[in-house]
C-alpha positions in Angstrom: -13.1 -2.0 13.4 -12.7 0.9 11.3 -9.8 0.4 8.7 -8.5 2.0 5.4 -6.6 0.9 1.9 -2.9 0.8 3.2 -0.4 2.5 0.8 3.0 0.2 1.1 6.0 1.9 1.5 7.5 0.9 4.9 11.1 -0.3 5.4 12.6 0.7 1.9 15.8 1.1 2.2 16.4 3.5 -0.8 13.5 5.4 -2.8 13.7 5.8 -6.3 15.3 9.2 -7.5 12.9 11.8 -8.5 11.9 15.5 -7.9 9.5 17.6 -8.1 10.2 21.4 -9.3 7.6 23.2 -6.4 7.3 23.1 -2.7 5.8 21.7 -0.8 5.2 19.4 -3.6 2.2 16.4 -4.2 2.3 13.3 -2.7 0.0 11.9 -5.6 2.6 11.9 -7.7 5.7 10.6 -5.6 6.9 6.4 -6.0 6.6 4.6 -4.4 3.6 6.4 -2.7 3.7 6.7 1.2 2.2 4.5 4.1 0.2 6.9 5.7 -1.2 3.6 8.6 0.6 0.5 9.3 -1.7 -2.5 8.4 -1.9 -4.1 12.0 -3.2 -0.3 13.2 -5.5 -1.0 15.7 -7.9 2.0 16.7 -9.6 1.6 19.9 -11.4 5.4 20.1 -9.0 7.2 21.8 -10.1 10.8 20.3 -13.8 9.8 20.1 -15.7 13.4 19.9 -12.3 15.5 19.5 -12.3 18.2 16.8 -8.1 18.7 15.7 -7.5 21.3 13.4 -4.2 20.0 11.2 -2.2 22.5 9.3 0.1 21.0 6.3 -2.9 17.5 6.6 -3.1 17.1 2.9 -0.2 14.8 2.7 2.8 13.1 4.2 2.8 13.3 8.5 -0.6 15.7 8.6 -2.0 13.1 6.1 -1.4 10.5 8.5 -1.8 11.7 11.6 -5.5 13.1 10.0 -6.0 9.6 9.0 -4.9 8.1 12.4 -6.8 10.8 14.3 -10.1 9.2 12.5 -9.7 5.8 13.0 -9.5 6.6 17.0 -12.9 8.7 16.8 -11.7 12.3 16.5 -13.0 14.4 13.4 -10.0 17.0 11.5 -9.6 20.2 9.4 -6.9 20.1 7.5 -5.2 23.3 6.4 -2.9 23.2 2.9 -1.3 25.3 0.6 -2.6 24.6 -2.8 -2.6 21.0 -3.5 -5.8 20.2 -4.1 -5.8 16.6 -5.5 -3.5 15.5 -2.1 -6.2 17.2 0.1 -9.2 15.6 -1.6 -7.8 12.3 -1.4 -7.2 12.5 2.2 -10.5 13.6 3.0 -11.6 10.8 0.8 -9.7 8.8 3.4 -10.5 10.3 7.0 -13.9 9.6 5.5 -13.3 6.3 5.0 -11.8 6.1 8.4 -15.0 7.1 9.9 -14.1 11.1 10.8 -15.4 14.5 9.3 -13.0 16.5 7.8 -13.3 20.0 6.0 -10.6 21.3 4.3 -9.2 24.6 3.6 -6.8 26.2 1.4 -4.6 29.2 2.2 -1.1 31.1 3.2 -0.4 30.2 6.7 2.4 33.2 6.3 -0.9 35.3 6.2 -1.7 35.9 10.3 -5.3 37.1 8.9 -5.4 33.7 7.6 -4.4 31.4 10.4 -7.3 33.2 12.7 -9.4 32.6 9.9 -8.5 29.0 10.2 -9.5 29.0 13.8 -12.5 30.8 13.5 -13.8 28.6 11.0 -13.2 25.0 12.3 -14.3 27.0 15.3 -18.1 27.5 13.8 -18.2 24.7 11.8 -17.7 22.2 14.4 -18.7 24.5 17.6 -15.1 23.5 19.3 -11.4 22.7 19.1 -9.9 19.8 21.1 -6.7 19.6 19.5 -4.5 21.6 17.4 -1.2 20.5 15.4 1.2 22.6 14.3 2.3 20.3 11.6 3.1 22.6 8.9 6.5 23.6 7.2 9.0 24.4 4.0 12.0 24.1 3.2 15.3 25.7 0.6 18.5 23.8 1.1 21.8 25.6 0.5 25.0 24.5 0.9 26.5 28.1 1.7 24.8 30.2 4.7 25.4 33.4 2.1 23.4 31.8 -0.5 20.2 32.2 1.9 18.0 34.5 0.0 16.5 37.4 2.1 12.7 36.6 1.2 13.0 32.4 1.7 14.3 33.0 4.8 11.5 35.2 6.2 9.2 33.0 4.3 10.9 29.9 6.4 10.1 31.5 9.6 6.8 33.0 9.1 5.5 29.3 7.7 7.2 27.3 10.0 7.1 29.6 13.8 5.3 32.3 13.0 2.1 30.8 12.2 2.0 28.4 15.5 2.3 31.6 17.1 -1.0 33.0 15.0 -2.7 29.7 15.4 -2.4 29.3 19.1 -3.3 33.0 19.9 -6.8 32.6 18.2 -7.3 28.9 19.5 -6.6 29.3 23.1 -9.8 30.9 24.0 -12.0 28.2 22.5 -9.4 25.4 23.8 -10.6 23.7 27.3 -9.2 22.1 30.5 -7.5 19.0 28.7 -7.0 20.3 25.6 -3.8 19.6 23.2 -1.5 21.7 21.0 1.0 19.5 18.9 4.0 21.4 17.5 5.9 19.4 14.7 10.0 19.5 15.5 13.1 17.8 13.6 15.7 15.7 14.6 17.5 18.7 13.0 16.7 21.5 15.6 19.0 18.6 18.1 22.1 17.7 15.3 21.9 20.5 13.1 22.0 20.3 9.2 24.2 21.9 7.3 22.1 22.2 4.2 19.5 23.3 6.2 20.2 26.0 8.5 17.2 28.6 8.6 14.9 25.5 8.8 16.8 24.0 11.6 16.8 27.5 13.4 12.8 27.4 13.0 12.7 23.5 14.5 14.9 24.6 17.4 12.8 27.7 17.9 9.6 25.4 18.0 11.1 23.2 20.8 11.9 26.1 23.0 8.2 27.6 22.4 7.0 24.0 23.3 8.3 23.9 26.4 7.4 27.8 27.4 4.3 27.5 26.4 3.8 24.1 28.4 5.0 26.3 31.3 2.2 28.9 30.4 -0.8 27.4 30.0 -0.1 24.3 32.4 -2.8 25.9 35.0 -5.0 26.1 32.5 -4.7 22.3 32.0 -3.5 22.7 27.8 -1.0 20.2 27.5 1.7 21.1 25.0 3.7 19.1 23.4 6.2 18.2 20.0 7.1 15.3 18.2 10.5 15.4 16.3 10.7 13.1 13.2 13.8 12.1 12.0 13.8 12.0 7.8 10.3 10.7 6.5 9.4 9.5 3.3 6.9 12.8 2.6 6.7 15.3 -0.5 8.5 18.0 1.0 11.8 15.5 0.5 11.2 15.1 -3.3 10.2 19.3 -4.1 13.2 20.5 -2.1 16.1 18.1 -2.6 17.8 16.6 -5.9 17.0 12.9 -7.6 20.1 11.9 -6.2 19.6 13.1 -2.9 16.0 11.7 -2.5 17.6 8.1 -3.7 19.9 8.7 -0.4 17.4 10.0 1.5 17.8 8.5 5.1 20.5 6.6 4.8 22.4 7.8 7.0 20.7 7.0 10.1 21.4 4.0 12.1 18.4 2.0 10.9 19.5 3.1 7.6 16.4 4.0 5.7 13.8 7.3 5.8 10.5 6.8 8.1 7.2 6.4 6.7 4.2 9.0 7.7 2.7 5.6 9.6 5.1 5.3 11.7 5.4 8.9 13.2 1.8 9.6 13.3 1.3 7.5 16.5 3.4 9.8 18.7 0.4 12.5 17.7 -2.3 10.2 18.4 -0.9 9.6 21.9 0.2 13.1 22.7 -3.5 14.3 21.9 -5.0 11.2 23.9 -5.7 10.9 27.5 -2.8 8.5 27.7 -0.6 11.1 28.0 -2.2 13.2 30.7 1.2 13.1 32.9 3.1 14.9 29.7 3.5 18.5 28.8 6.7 20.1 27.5 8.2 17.4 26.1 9.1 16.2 22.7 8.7 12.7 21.3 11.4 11.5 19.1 10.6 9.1 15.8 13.9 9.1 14.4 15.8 5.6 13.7 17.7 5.4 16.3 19.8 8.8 16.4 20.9 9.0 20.0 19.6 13.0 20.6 20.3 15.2 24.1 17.3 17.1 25.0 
């Protein structure tokens, strides 16, 4: 069985305070460091052969769910920003786990670049089985007239925008049984006050999940989203203060922030066969927030 060094992190109930000064921040230097799989993961090839291009896979969920998608067979590009030492470590580690995985480094604001993303996992690999729309920022403010003009438009091009890139240069190489994985938030269902651009985006994202299921269900594309509730994963510790991060998931009922190891099994399943009577839904990893819709 094909296994990997587990980083422990599961069930803290607070994390230390701490903060990084730029987004979407490095997941080498966080602490305690993430569990991107659970110990007891058992893989039993459910991707075997797939090719899954991963946007945001250097670290936290897309590090994960890179990780998860090797263990079951599948090999992954992972798309990032600009943090290099996260990205080399996880190919390091989809390695380990027994998948391929090429990396590359750009905007995903950049439409030029998100079909260059495509077209290159594309001729490297000669296909594209699964693509996840995992990517995203954040700028908190407490004040909707504090959003700045240019982090808002940046918020929407990273976060909707590119899915929209993405799957327009993916569908034509994508075949009967293919799957496109958008990532949502507990947020786009209960709102967040400190976060109300990026909530608009996740919201967005679930209502382009389900149309798009709609779209491309004769062509046998299933699409799908998963909606994490607050996750242990860099993006927490760049955007929010010391204090904050040390109160980081508290507040739902099982009173403590999800690891990456314990979301990225709603990806594995939604881009396995198991889920062949599902399209247009979204899969919620929250714990325990009671959402409608």
């Amino acid at each position: 069985m094909k296994q990997v060094a587990v980083a422990q992190g599961a069930a803290v109930k607070k994390q230390p305070a701490q903060h990084q000064s730029t987004q979407p921040g490095h997941e080498s230097r966080m602490f305690p460091q993430p569990e991107y799989v659970k110990p007891d993961y058992m893989p039993s090839q459910k991707l075997l052969g797939k090719v899954a291009l991963i946007t945001g896979g250097d670290s936290g969920i897309g590090r994960a769910v890179a990780i998860a998608y090797a263990l079951e067979g599948a090999d992954v590009v992972i798309q990032y920003l600009n943090e290099d030492d996260d990205a080399r470590r996880t190919k390091q580690l989809v390695e380990r786990s027994g998948g391929e995985c090429m990396l590359v480094t750009g905007d995903l604001s950049d439409p030029g670049f998100c079909s260059a993303l495509v077209e290159r996992t594309v001729r490297h690999f000669g296909r594209l089985d699964v693509v996840v729309n995992n990517a995203a920022e954040q700028h908190p403010k407490g004040d909707i007239r504090e959003i700045r003009q240019e982090d808002l438009e940046s918020t929407f091009r990273v976060n909707l925008f590119s899915m929209f890139h993405i799957v327009q240069a993916a569908l034509p190489h994508m075949r009967r049984g293919a799957s496109i994985i958008n990532t949502a938030s507990v947020t786009a269902y209960r709102g967040s006050p400190r976060l109300v651009d990026y909530s608009a985006t996740k919201g967005a994202i679930v209502s382009m999940t389900r149309s798009l299921a709609k779209q491309l269900i004769d062509k046998g594309i299933y699409v799908n989203a998963v909606a994490p509730g607050p996750v242990w994963t860099p993006l927490i510790v760049s955007t929010f203060s010391a204090e904050e991060v040390r109160e980081f998931g508290t507040d739902v009922p099982m009173g403590r922030a999800g690891q990456p190891s314990e979301i990225a099994p709603c990806y594995v399943f939604l881009a396995s066969n198991d889920a062949s009577y599902m399209t247009g839904q979204v899969l919620h990893p929250n714990g325990g927030e009671v959402v409608n819709g």
